[in-house]
TORKOL-4160 file (C-alpha; in steps of 0.2 Angstrom, whole numbers, padded with zeros to 4 digits, m for minus):
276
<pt num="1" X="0275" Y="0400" Z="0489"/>
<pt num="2" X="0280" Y="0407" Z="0472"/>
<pt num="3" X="0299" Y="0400" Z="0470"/>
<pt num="4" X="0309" Y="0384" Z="0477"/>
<pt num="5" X="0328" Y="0384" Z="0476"/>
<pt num="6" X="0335" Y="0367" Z="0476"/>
<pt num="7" X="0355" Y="0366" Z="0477"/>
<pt num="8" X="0360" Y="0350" Z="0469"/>
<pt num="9" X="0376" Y="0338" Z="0467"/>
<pt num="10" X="0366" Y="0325" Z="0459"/>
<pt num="11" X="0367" Y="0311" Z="0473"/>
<pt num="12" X="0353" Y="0304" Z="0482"/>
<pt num="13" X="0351" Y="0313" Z="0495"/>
<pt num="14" X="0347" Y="0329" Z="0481"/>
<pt num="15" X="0336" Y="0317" Z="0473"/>
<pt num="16" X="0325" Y="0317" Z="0489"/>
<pt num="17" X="0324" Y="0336" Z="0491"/>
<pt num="18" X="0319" Y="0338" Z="0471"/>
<pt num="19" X="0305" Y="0324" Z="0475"/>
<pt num="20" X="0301" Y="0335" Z="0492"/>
<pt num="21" X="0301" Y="0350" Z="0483"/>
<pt num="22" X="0292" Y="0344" Z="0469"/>
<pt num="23" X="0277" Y="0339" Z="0482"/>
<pt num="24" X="0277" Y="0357" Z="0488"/>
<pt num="25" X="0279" Y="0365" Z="0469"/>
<pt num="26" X="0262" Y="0354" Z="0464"/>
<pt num="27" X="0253" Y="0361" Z="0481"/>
<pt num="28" X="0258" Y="0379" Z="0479"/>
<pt num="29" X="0257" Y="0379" Z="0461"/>
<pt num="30" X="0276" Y="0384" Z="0462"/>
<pt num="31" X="0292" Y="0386" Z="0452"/>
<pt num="32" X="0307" Y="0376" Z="0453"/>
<pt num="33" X="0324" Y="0382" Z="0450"/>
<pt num="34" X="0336" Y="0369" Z="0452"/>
<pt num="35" X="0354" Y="0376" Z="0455"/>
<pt num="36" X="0369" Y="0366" Z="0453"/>
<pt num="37" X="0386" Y="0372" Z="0460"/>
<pt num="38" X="0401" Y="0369" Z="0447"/>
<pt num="39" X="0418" Y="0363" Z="0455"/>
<pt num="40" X="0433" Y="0368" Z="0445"/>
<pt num="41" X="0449" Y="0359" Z="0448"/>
<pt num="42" X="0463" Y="0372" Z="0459"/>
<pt num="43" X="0474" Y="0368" Z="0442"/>
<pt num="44" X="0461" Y="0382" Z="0430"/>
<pt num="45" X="0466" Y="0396" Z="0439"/>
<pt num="46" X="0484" Y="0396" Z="0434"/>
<pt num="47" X="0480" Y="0389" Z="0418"/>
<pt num="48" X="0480" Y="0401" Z="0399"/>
<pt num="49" X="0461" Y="0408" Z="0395"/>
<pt num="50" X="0460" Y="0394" Z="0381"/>
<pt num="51" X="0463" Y="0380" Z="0393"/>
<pt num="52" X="0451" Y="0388" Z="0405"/>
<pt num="53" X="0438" Y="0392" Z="0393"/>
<pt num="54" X="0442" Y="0373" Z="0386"/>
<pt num="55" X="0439" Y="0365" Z="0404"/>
<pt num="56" X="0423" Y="0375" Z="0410"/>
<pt num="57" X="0415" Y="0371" Z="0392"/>
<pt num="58" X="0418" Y="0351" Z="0394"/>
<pt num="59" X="0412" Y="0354" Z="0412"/>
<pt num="60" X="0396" Y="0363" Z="0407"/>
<pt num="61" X="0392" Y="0349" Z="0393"/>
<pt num="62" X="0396" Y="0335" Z="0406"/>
<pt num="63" X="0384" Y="0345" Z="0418"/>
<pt num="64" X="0371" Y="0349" Z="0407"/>
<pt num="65" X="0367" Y="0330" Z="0403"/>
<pt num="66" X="0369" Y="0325" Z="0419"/>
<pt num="67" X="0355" Y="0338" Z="0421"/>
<pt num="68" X="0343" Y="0329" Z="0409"/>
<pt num="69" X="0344" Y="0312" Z="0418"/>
<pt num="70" X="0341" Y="0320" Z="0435"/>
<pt num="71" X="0326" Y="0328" Z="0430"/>
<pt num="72" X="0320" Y="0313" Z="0419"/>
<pt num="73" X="0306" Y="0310" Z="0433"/>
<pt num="74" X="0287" Y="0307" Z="0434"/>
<pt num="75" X="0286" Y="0317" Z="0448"/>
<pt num="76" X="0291" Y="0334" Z="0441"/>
<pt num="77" X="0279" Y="0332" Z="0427"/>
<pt num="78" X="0267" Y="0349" Z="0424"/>
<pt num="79" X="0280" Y="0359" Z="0435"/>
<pt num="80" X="0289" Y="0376" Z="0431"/>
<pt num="81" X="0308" Y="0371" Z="0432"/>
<pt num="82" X="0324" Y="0381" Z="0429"/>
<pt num="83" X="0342" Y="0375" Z="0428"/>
<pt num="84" X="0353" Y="0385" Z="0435"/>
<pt num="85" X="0375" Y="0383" Z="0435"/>
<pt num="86" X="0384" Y="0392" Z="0445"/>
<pt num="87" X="0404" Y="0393" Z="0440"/>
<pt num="88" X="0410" Y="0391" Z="0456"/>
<pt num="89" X="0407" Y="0381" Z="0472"/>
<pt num="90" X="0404" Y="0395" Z="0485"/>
<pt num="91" X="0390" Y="0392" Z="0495"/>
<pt num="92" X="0384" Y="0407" Z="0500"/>
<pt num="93" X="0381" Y="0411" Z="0482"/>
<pt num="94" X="0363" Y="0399" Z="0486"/>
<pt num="95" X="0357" Y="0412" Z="0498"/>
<pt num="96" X="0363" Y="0428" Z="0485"/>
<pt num="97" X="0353" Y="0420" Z="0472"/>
<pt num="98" X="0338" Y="0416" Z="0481"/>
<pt num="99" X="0335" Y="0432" Z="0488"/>
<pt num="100" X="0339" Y="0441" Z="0469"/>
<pt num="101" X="0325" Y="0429" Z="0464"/>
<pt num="102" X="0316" Y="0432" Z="0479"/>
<pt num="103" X="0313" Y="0414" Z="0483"/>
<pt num="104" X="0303" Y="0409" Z="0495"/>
<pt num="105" X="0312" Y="0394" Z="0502"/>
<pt num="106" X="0328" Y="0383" Z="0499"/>
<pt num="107" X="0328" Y="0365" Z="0500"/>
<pt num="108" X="0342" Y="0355" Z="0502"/>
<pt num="109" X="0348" Y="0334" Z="0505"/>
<pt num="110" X="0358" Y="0330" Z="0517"/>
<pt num="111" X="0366" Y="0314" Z="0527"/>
<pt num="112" X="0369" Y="0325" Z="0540"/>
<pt num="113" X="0387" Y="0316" Z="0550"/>
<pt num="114" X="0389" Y="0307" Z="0568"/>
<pt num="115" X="0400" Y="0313" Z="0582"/>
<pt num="116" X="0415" Y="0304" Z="0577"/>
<pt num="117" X="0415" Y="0316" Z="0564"/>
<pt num="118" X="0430" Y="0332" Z="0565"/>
<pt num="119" X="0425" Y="0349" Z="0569"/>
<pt num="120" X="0431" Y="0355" Z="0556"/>
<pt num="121" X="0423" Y="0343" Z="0543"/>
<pt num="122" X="0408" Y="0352" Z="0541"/>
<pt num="123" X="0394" Y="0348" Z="0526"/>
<pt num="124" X="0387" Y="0359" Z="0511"/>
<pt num="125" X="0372" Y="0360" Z="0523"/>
<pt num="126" X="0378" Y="0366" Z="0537"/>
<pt num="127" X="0385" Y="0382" Z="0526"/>
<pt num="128" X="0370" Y="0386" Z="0520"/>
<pt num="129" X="0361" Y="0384" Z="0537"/>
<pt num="130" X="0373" Y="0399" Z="0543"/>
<pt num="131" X="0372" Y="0410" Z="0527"/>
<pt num="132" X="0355" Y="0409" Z="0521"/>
<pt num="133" X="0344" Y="0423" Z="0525"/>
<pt num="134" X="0330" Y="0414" Z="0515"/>
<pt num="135" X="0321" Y="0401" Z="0524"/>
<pt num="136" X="0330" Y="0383" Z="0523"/>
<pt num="137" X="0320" Y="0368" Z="0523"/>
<pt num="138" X="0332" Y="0351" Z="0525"/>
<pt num="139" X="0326" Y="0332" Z="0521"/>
<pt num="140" X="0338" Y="0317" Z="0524"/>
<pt num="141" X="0324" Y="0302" Z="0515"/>
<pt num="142" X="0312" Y="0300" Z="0503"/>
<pt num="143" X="0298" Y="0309" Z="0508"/>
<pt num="144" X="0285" Y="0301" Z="0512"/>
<pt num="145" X="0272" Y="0316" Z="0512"/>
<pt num="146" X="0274" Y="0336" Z="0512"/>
<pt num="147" X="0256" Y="0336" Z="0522"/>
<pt num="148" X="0264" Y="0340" Z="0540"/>
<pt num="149" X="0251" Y="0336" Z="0553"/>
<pt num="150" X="0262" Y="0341" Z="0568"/>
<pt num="151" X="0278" Y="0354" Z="0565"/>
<pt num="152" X="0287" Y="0360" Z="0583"/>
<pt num="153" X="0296" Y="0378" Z="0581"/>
<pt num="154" X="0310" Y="0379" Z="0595"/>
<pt num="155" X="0310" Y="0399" Z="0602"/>
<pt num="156" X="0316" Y="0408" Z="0618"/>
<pt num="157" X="0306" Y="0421" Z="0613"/>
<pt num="158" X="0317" Y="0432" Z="0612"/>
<pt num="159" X="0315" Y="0452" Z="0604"/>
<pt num="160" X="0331" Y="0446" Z="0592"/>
<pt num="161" X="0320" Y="0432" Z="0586"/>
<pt num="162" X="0303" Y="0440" Z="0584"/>
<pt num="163" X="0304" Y="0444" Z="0565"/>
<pt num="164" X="0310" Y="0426" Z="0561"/>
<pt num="165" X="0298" Y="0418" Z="0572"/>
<pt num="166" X="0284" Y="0428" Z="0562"/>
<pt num="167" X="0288" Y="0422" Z="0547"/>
<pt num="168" X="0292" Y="0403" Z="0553"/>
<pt num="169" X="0276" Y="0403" Z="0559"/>
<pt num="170" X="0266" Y="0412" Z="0541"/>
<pt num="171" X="0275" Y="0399" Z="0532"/>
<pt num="172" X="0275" Y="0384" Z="0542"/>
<pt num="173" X="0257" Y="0387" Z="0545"/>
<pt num="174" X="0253" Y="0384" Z="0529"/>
<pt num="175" X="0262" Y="0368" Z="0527"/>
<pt num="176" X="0256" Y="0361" Z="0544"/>
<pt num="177" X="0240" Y="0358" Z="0551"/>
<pt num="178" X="0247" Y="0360" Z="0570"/>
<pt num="179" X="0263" Y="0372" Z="0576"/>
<pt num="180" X="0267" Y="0371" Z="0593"/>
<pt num="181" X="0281" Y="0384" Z="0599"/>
<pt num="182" X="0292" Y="0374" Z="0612"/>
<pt num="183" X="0301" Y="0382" Z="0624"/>
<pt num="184" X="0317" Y="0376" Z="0634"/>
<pt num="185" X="0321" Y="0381" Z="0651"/>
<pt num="186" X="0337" Y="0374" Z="0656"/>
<pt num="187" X="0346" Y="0373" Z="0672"/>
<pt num="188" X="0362" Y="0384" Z="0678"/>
<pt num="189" X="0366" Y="0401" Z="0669"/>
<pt num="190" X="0350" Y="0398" Z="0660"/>
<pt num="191" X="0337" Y="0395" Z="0670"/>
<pt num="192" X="0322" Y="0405" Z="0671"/>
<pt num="193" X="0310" Y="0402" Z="0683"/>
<pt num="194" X="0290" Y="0403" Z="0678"/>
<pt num="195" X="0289" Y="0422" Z="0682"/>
<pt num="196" X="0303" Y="0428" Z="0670"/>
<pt num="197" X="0294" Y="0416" Z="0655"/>
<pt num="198" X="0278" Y="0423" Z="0657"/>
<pt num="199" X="0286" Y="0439" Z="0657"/>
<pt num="200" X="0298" Y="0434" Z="0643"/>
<pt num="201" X="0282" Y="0430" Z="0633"/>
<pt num="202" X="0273" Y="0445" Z="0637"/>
<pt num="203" X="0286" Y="0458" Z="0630"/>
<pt num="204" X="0286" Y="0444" Z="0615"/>
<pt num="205" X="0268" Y="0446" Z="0614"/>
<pt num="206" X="0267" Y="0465" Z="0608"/>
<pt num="207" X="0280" Y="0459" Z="0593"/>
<pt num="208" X="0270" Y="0444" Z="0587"/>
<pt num="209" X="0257" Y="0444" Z="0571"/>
<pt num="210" X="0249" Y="0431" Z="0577"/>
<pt num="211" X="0239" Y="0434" Z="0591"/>
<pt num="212" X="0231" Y="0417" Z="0595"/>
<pt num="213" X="0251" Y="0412" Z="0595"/>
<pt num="214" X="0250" Y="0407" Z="0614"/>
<pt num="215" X="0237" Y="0396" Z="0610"/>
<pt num="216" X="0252" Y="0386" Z="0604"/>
<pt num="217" X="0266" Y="0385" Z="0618"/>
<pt num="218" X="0273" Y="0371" Z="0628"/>
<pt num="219" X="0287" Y="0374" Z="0640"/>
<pt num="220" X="0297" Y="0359" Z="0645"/>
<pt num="221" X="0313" Y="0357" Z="0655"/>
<pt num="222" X="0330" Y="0349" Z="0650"/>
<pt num="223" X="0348" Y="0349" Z="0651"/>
<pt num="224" X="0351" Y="0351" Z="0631"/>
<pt num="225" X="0340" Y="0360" Z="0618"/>
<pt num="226" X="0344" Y="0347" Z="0604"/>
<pt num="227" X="0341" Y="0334" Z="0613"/>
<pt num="228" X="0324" Y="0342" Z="0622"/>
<pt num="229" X="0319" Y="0344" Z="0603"/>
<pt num="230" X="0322" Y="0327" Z="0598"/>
<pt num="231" X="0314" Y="0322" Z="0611"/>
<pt num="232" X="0299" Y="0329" Z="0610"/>
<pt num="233" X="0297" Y="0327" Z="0592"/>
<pt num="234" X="0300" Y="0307" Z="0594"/>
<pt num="235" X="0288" Y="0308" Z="0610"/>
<pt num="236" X="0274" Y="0318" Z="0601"/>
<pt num="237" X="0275" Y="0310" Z="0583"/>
<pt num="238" X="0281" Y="0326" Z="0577"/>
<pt num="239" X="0284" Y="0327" Z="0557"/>
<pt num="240" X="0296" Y="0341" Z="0556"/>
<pt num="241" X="0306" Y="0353" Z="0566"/>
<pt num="242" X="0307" Y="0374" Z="0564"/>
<pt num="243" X="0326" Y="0382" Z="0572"/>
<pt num="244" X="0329" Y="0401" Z="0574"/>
<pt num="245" X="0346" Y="0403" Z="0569"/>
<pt num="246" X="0358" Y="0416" Z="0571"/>
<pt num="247" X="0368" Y="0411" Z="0559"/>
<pt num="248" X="0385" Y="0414" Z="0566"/>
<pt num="249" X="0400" Y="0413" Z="0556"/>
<pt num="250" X="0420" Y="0414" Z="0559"/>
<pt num="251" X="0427" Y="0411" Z="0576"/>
<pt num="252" X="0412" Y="0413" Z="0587"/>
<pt num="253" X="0404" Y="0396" Z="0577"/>
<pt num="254" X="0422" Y="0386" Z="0578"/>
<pt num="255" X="0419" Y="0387" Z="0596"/>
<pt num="256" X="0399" Y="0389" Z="0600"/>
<pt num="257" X="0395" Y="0380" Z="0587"/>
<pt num="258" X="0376" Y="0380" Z="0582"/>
<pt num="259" X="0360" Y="0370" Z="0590"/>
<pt num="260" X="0352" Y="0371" Z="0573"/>
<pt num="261" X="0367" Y="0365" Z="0563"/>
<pt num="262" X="0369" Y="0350" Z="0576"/>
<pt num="263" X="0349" Y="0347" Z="0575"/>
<pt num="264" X="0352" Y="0347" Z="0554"/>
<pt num="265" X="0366" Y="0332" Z="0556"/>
<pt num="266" X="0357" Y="0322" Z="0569"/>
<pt num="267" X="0337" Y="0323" Z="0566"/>
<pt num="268" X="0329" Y="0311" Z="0555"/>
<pt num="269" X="0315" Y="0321" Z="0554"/>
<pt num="270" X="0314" Y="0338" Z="0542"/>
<pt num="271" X="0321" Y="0352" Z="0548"/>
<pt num="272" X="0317" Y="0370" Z="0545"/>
<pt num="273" X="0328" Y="0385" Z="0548"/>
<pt num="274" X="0325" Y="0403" Z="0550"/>
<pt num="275" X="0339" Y="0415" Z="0552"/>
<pt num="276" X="0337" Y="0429" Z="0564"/>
C-alpha cells in the first residue's frame, strides 16, 4: 500500500481517520496525502477577478494554518505527507485524484446519521461511497488498532462483482488475519435454495484468484442484508466490514438507495467499500 488519501474538513471525525490512516502509513511504509476540499461562498462567482482572486487567497492562508495545527500530532511523525487543496467542494474530485495518484486506498470520518434523518440529506461520505472507484475505507472513532483479527466481506457472488471481490479480498487480506466472505439468502424474490448457491459459487469459482476462497464462506439467512451484517459482525466479534457496491448514482439511488451507504451511517464498526 503505496498512497492513502485522506479527505479532510478539519473536525473530529477527520482527526480519527488521519490517526487511522497514520497507523496503516507506519505499517505499510506509506504516503499520506491529506486533501482538503475548499468551500467558496455562492457570492465569488458573480463577483470581479480581483474580489475573486482576494477571497480564494484569504481562504488559502486561513486553510493553510488551519493545516499546520491539524497535522501538529505525535502520531504522524516519520511519515510521508502531502497537503493537497482543492478550489472547489465537489466530491467526486476525491476519487479523480486518487486514481491520478494511483492511490491505493481513501480514508474518510464520518458520524454516519439516524433514521429520522431526510432522504435527501445525504453526507460527504456517502458521495464518495458512490463515486469512488478506489477502495474507501470509513471510521466513525478513534481507532483503537489497525491490526484486524476478524474483517467479514458481504458478496452474492455475483460475475458483476468478481473483479471487486478480488481485490477486497488481496487488500483486506493483508490487513486482517481472518476474512470470512458472508452470504445472504433472503426470503421472497430473492431466495435461493442451497442448489442455486453452490451453483452460484461454482461459476464464481472459475473468476476467483484466490483458490482456497471457499475455505472462507458462511451462508446465513435473514430478512435484511444490513441488518444480517450487523448482526453477524456483533455476534462474531467482527472488527470491520468489506461492501461491494455498485455505486449507483441519479434516480435509481433516490429510490433504491444503497445497503452499503446505509451500512456506512449505521455501523460502529469500520467499514470498507469496493465498487463493482
Amino acid at each position: 500500500m503505496k498512497k492513502i488519501i485522506i479527505p479532510v474538513d478539519f473536525s473530529q471525525h477527520s482527526e480519527y481517520a488521519l490517526e487511522t490512516a497514520a497507523a496503516l502509513a507506519k505499517k505499510h511504509n506509506s504516503e499520506l496525502i491529506i486533501m482538503h476540499m475548499l468551500e467558496l461562498s455562492e457570492s465569488i462567482f458573480s463577483a470581479s477577478s480581483s474580489e475573486r482572486n482576494e477571497e480564494t487567497a484569504f481562504m488559502l492562508m486561513v486553510t493553510n494554518k488551519k493545516f499546520e495545527s491539524f497535522l501538529d500530532k505525535p502520531y504522524l511523525e516519520g511519515i510521508s505527507i502531502t497537503p493537497m487543496i482543492k478550489h472547489h467542494k465537489v466530491l467526486k474530485e476525491v476519487d479523480e485524484v486518487a486514481s491520478e495518484l494511483k492511490a491505493d486506498l481513501i480514508v474518510m470520518g464520518s458520524r454516519g446519521h439516524n433514521d429520522y434523518d431526510g432522504v435527501l440529506l445525504g453526507s460527504n461520505t456517502e458521495k464518495v461511497v458512490r463515486y469512488s472507484k478506489t477502495p474507501l475505507l470509513v471510521v466513525k472513532s478513534k481507532p483503537k488498532t489497525i491490526d484486524f483479527e476478524h474483517i467479514v466481506i458481504a458478496t452474492d457472488f455475483s460475475a458483476e462483482s468478481a473483479s471487486a471481490l478480488n481485490k477486497a479480498m488481496e487488500l483486506l487480506g493483508s490487513l486482517g488475519k481472518k476474512v470470512t466472505l458472508l452470504h445472504i439468502n433472503l426470503p421472497n424474490a430473492h431466495f435461493q435454495s442451497t442448489n442455486e448457491i453452490e451453483e452460484k459459487m461454482s461459476k464464481f469459482s472459475t473468476l476467483a484468484k484466490h483458490k482456497d476462497w471457499k475455505d472462507h464462506v458462511v451462508l446465513i439467512s435473514d430478512y435484511n442484508v444490513e441488518e444480517a451484517i450487523l448482526g453477524y459482525a456483533d455476534k462474531h466479534k467482527v472488527d470491520a466490514i468489506g461492501m461491494i457496491t455498485q455505486g449507483r448514482k441519479g434516480i435509481s439511488h433516490l429510490f433504491g438507495g444503497s445497503i452499503s451507504e446505509d451500512l456506512v451511517n449505521h455501523s460502529k464498526i469500520p467499514v470498507f467499500t469496493f465498487k463493482k
